[in-house]
N, C-alpha and C positions, 0 to 999 in steps of 0.2 A: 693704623692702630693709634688711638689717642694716647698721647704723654703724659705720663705722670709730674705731676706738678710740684717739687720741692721749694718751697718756702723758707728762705734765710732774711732771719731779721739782725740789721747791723744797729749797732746801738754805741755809740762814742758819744766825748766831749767834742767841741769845734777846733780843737787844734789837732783833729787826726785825716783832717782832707785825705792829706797822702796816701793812705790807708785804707780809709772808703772807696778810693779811685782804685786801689790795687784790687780793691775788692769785687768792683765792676770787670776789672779786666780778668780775675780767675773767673766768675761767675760765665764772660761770655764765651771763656776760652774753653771751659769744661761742657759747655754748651754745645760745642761746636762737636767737641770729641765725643766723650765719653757719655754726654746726653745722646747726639745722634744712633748711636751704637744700642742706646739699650734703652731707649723711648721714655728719656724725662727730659724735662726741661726747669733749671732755676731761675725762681723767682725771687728777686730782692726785694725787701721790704726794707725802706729807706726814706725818713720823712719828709728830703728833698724832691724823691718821686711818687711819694705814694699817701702825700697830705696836701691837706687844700686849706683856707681860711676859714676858721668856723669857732663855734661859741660853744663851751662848755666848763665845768666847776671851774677848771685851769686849765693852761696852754698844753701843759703835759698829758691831762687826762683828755682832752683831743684827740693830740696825738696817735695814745695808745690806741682808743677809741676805733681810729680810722686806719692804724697796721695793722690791730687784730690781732688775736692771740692761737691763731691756728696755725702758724708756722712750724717747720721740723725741727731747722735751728737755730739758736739764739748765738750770737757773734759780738762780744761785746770786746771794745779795744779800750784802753786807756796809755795818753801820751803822758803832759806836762799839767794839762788840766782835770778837776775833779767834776765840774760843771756846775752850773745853777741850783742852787736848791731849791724843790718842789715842796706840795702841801704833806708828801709821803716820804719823801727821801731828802738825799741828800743833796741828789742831783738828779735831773732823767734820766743818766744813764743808769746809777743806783736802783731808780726805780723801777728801770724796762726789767734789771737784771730780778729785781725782788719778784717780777710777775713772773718771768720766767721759770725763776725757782719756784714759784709756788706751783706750777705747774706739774713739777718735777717732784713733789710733796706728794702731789693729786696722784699720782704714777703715769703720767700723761708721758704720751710719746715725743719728748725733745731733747734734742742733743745740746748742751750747753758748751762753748768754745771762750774763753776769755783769756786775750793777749794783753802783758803791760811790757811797755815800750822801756829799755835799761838803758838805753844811747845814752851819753855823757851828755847833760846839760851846761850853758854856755852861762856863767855867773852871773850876767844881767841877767837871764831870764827865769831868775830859779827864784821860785818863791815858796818859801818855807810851809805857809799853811795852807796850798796847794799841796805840794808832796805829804803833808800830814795827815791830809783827807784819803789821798791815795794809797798810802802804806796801811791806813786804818780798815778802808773799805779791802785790800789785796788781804787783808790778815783775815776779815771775815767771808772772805771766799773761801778762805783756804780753812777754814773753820766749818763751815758747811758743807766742807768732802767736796768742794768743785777746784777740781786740778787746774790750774792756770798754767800761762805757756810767756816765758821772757821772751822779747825780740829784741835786737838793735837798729832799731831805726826802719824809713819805708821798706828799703829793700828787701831788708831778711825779711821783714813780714812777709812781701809777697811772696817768697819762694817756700818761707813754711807754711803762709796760710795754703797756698798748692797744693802741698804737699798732704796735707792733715785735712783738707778737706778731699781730697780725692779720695785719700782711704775710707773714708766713714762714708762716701757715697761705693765706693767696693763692696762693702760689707753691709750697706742699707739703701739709701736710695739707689743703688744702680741696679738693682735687683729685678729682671724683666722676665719674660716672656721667651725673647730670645735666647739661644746658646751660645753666652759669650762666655769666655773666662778671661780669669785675672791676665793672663800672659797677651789678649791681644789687646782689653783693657788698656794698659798701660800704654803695649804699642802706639795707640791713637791718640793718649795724651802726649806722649813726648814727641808724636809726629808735628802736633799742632804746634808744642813747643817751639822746638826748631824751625820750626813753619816760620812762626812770629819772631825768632832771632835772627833770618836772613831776612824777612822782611823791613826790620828793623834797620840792619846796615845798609838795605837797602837803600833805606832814608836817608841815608845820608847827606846822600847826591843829589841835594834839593833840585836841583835845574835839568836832574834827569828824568824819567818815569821810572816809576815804579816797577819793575821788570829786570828779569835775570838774562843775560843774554854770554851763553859755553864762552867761558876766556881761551884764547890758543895757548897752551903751554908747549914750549921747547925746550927738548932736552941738550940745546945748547947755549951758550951764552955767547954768540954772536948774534947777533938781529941783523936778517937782510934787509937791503932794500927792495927786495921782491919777495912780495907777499904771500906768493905760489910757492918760494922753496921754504919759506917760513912755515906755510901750511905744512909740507911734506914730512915736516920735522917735528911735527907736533905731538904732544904725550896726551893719548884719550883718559881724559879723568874717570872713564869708569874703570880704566886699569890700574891708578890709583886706590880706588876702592877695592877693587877685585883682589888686589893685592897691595896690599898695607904694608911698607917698610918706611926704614930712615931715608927723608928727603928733604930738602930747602927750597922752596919755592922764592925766587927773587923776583921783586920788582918795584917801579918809582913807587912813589907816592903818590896817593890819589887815583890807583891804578886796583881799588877796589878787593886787595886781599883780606879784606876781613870780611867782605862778601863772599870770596872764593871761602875761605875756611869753616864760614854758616850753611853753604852750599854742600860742602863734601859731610859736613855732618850728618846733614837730609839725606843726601844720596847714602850714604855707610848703614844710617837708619831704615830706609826704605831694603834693604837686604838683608836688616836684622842685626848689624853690629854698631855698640857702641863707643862712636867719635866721642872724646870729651874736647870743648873748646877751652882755654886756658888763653887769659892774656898776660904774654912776658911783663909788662909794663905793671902788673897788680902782683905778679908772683916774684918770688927771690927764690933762688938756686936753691938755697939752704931750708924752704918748706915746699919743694916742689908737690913732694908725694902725697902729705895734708890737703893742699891745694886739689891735688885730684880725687881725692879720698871724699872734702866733705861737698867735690864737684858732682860727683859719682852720688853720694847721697843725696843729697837736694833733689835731683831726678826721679827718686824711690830705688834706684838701684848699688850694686855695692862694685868697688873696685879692681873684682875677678870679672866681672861682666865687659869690663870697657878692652874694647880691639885695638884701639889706637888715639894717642893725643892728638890734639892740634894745637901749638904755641903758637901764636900770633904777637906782632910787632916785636919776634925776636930779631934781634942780628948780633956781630960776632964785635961789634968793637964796646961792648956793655964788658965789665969787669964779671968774674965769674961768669960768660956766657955759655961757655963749654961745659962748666959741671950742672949747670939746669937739667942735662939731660944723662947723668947719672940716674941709675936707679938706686933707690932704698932697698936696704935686705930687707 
């Protein structure tokens, strides 16, 4: 069956790299998933990849020229910059965004997405008639009825633009042929998720391969020198998952447990329950339960759905170690 072909045009100034790149990586990751499943595939429109050198009135009307105005949705982001101004606007991005809407005028089928970046700026770098262009241009979005979305910085973008673009291919582009719903849906984005978060720790181990290979766990804290009764003594981590209780898993450092806890999360996942990973080292005792809450959301799902945590780079000689694992009423 041929793929349906969704078309996302990104449109920023040059200081939102970070942003673009997050963007390639939701595009290939939803590709993977939730394209495969329900026979589409996204296509970015990005003038890094999809412009050549050529002549025309101005550098911008090129541009436009050769991304084309046939796209589903428009994704425009703003950091610290307002951009160049054109023969039309203020800047290209202004300007990609003006075609857009106009399109939106025509009653044309495009979904409009616009993020601006709130992370705190660093005094050298703050220039006043930059933010002036930008506070002017965010006022007349929000004046033209187009809902805009805050972030803080690369990260949260990436996890909300995930997030917000998933849904609107839920509810439009993912719409096929096949009988999929929303419930397995998601399943196969957050497989790939986690997929990409063990992979990632993977990485770590530069001088190792890429490859997950069963840790022996024992349920003792003595380590033989014989391998065989160490084996004997070993805890099958599917019985971990099978049954999820209060446990501490100890070991050196460098001995790959933040790979185990990306591991148990896929396997928990793979049988339908939701692991949340949490690292001690970013959370404090005192907002555990937030911590899991807006972990649990970022996913698309809510805080009654998750089976079990995983804290990671916990141990007992941190101050307040013990009440981390207090519940909130």
């Amino acid at each position: 069956m041929e793929k349906k072909v969704i078309k996302i045009l990104v449109a920023s100034p040059s200081d939102t790299k970070g942003e673009r790149e997050s963007c390639l990586r939701v595009f290939e990751e939803l590709n993977r998933g939730i394209g495969d499943k329900q026979d589409f595939v996204i296509e970015e429109r990005m003038w890094e990849h999809n412009t050549r050198p050529s002549i025309g009135e101005y550098s911008q009307a090129v541009i436009n020229e050769q991304l084309g105005d046939d796209y589903h949705v428009f994704v425009g982001i703003m950091n610290n910059k307002f951009g160049t101004e054109t023969k039309k606007a203020g800047s290209g991005t202004e300007e990609e965004f003006n075609n857009a809407y106009d399109r939106i005028v025509k009653k044309e089928p495009v979904e409009i997405m616009f993020y601006f970046n709130d992370e705190p700026v660093k005094k050298s770098e703050l220039n006043t008639d930059e933010l002036s262009k930008i506070n002017a241009f965010k006022k007349k979005v929000s004046d033209l009825g187009c809902y805009h979305w805050s972030y803080n910085g690369v990260q949260d973008f990436e996890k909300t633009f995930r997030t917000q673009l998933t849904s609107y291919l839920l509810k439009t582009g993912g719409q096929s042929k096949k009988e999929t719903t929303k419930s397995n849906v998601q399943f196969e984005v957050l497989r790939a998720k986690f997929k990409e978060r063990l992979d990632k720790a993977l990485k770590a181990f530069s001088s190792q391969p890429i490859i997950w290979l069963e840790p022996i766990l024992s349920n003792t804290n003595e380590i033989s020198q014989n391998p065989d009764e160490n084996y004997t003594k070993r805890i099958n981590i599917k019985e971990l998952t099978d049954n999820p209780d209060s446990f501490i898993i100890n070991a050196p450092p460098q001995f790959g447990m933040t790979c185990l806890a990306h591991y148990l999360v896929c396997e928990a996942w793979e049988k339908g329950d939701l692991w949340l990973y949490l690292d001690s080292d970013e959370t404090k005792s005192h907002n555990i339960h937030k911590a899991a809450v807006r972990e649990a959301e970022s996913l698309g799902m809510k805080i009654t759905d998750v089976k079990a945590i995983i804290l990671d780079s916990w141990n007992n000689y941190e101050v307040d170690s013990l009440k981390i694992f207090k519940r909130e009423a």
